[in-house]
N, C-alpha and C positions, 0 to 999 in steps of 0.2 A: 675735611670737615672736622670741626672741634669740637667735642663734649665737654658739657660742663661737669662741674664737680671735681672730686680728688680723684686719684685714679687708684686702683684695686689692687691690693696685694697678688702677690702668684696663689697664697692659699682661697683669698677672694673668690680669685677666676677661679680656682677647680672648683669651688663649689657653686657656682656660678654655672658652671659647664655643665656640673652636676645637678642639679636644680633645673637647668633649662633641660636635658634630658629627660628627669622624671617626668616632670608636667606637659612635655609635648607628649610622651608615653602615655598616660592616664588621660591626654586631651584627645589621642586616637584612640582610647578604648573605650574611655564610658562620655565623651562629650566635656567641651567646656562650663558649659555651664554647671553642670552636672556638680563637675570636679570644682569647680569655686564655691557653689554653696556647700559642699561636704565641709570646707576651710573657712567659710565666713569670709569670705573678702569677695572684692567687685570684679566682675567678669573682665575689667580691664589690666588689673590688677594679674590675674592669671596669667593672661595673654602678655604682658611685660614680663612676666615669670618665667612662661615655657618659652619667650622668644632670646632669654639671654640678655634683656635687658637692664635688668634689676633684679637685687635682692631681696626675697621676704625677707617681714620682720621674724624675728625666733619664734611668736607665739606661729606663725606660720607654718614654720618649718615641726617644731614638736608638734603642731597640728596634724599635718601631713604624716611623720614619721607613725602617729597614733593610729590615722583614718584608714595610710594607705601601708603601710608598717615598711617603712622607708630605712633606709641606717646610714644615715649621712655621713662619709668617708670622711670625714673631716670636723664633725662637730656633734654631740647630743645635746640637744637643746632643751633636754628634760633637767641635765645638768645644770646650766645655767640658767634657767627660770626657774621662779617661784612656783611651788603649787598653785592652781588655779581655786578663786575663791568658790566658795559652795554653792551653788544654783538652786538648789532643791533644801526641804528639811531633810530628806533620807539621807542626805548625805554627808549632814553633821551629827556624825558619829562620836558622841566624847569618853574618852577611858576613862570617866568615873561608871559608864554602864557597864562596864566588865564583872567592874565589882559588885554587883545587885544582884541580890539572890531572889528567890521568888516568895519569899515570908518579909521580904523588904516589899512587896507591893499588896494591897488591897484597893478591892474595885470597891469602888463606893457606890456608884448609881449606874445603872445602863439604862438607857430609853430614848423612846423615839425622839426626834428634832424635826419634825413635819415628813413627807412623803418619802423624802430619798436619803435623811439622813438618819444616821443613828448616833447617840450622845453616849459617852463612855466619862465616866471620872473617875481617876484613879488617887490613891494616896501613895505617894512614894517617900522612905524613907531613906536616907544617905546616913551610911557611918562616916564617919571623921576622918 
């Protein structure tokens, strides 16, 4: 029988070998399913993964190395990828807040915004 596509390097396969390893591991421990929503990808997608059939994509693999704290013999994928864009406002941090001391802030008004919320406004001042 013939496969389509190009065929895999030797580094490919081991991490290939590797890859399917881990994921059939985490698929006898905590479930398929389980283990593909911890990763964002489709329960098929898995089962190609832990059967040695295909490679994640790297946002995959840095996923896994994060989730399941993985050390792929052969590649960090935190390396090669970009940071991941910011989901939340917590977690656009910018270094101009380092520098803000607390005579750089006055609170202007606090008060209520209907039953469950509370209104704050601040004045913040940035040096140059």
């Amino acid at each position: 029988m013939t496969t389509r596509g190009r065929k895999h390097s030797p580094g490919e396969k081991q991490l290939l070998a590797q890859v399917a390893k881990v994921f059939t591991a985490r698929k006898e421990r905590f479930g398929a399913k389980r283990s593909a929503q911890e990763l964002n990808i489709s329960l098929a997608s898995f089962y190609n993964y832990a059967a040695g059939k295909d490679l994640p994509r790297m946002e995959v693999l840095r996923d896994a190395q994060k989730a399941w704290r993985v050390r792929w013999d052969l590649i960090d994928p935190s390396e090669v990828l970009l940071t991941r864009k910011a989901n939340s406002a917590e977690q656009l941090v910018f270094s101009f807040l380092e520098s803000l001391r607390k005579e750089n802030v006055e609170v202007v008004r606090i008060g209520p915004e209907g039953e469950t919320v509370l209104q704050v406004t601040l004045k913040i001042r940035f040096s140059a």
